[in-house]
C-alpha positions, 0 to 999 in steps of 0.5 A: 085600789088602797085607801087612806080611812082616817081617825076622827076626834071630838073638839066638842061634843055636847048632849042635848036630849034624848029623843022619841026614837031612843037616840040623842040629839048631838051639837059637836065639832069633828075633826080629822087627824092624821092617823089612819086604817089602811083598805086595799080593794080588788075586783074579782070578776065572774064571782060575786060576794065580798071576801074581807080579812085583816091584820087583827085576828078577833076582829069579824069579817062577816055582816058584824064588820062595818066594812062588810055591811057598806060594801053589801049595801051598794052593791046589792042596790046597783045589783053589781054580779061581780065580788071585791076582795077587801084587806083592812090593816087597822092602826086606829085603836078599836072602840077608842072614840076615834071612828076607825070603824065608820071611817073603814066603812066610808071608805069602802062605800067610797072605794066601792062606788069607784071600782065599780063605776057606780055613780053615786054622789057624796050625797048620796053616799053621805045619806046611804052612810047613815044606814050604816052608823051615825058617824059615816056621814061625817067621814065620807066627807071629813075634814072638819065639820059641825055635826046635829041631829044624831050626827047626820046634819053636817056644816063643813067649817074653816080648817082647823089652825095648824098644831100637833095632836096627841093621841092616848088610850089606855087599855080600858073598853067602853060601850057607847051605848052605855055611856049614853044611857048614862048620860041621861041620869046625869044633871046640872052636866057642864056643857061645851061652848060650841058657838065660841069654837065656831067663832075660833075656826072662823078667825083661826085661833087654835088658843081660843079654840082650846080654851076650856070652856069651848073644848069640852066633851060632856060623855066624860062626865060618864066615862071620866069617873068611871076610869080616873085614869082619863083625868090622869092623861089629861093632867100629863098632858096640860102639864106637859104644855098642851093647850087642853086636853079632853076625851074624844067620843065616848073614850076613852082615848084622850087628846091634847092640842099642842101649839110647840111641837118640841113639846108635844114630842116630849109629853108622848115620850113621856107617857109612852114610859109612864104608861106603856100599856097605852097606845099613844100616837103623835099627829094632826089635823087631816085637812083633807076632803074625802 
């Protein structure tokens, strides 16, 4: 069975507080695009366990991988006897603000329930998916979507307008788990008009939904001054002609929305030769309903 996981990027993303349990309440809009993992899933009858490897030889392959832990989680629930053999070929930058590794997992718990004719809804897999990271829900069932609470309470949204998205990170390494601990000793931080987004999908306009005010991601307040280096990719790329430019997840990899795709080829050339120890991809919204 091969698999299609997809990247995820933050058309918004707003702080609300921090809660008792030590987690954040979030406000954002989550997108798809068109950048993928790739998981190749086979059954191996008579011989229980979960066998992974990959493409990336520092990546793990036990209980520490995502994809391992939501293979284990159904399987062991259902008490399936049988194993599975996973191959991950990962594209999607590590620790990039992109979801890679939520996706690899989603789409092995979806995977999972097929192969083994498990019976689990997407509901059901979307509230098992919480165990495993707060994005899983969302890319179980992916398209775009506003998403509260930690991440957990998802509202499917009007597809995003066609354009051309570009990807850049530069080889810098973020902790999340830093860039919110950060966050909380910020103040007067700026935050996104999530609602004017949401008005902007409703209605389809992709300039609207760019507009700066709207597409803001507040964690680059933390991460932005830390690595002058996303302001950077940001200034090529509104100066290359994309509508905005902002950093997805936590970082650090940056995207711009493009309504010319001419230009948007040009602005990834561009930053290919000025920055080549970046990865930088050309892509789009990804539509699709998992």
């Amino acid at each position: 069975m091969l698999l299609r996981a997809t990247a995820k990027i933050n058309l918004s993303l707003d702080v609300l507080g921090k809660r008792d349990d030590g987690y954040h309440e979030v406000r954002m809009i989550m997108q798809m695009v068109g950048m993928y993992d790739r998981l190749t899933l086979q059954a191996v009858s008579g011989k229980s366990g979960i066998a992974l490897e990959t493409n990336l030889p520092y990546l793990p392959t036990d209980d520490n991988n995502l994809v391992v832990r939501a293979a284990k989680l159904l399987m062991e629930e259902k008490g399936v006897t049988d194993g599975v053999k996973i191959r991950l070929d990962k594209f999607i930058p590590v620790a990039a603000g992109l979801a890679g590794g939520s996706s690899d997992a989603a789409q092995t718990m979806i995977g999972v329930n097929r192969m083994f004719h498990l019976g689990y809804s997407m509901e059901e897999l979307m509230a098992r998916g919480k165990q495993i990271g707060a994005d899983v829900p969302y890319c179980i069932m992916g398209g775009t979507a506003l998403s509260e609470g930690i991440g957990e309470i998802l509202t499917p949204l009007p597809t995003m307008p066609d354009c051309r998205i570009l990807l850049c990170k530069p080889s810098v390494s973020v902790s999340t788990k830093d860039v919110y601990k950060s966050i909380d000793e910020k103040e007067n931080l700026r935050h996104p008009d999530v609602d004017a987004q949401l008005q902007a999908l409703q209605n389809g306009d992709l300039r609207a939904l760019a507009a700066p005010d709207a597409m803001y991601n507040v964690l680059e307040e933390v991460t932005g001054e830390k690595y002058p280096i996303i302001s950077e990719i940001e200034q090529a790329m509104l100066k290359e002609g994309a509508l905005n430019a902002v950093m997805s997840g936590s970082g650090p990899t940056v995207f711009g929305i493009f309504d010319d795709a001419d230009a948007a080829e040009r602005c990834r050339d561009h930053l290919r030769a000025r920055m080549p120890s970046a990865r930088t991809f050309l892509t789009w919204p990804d539509a699709k309903k998992k």
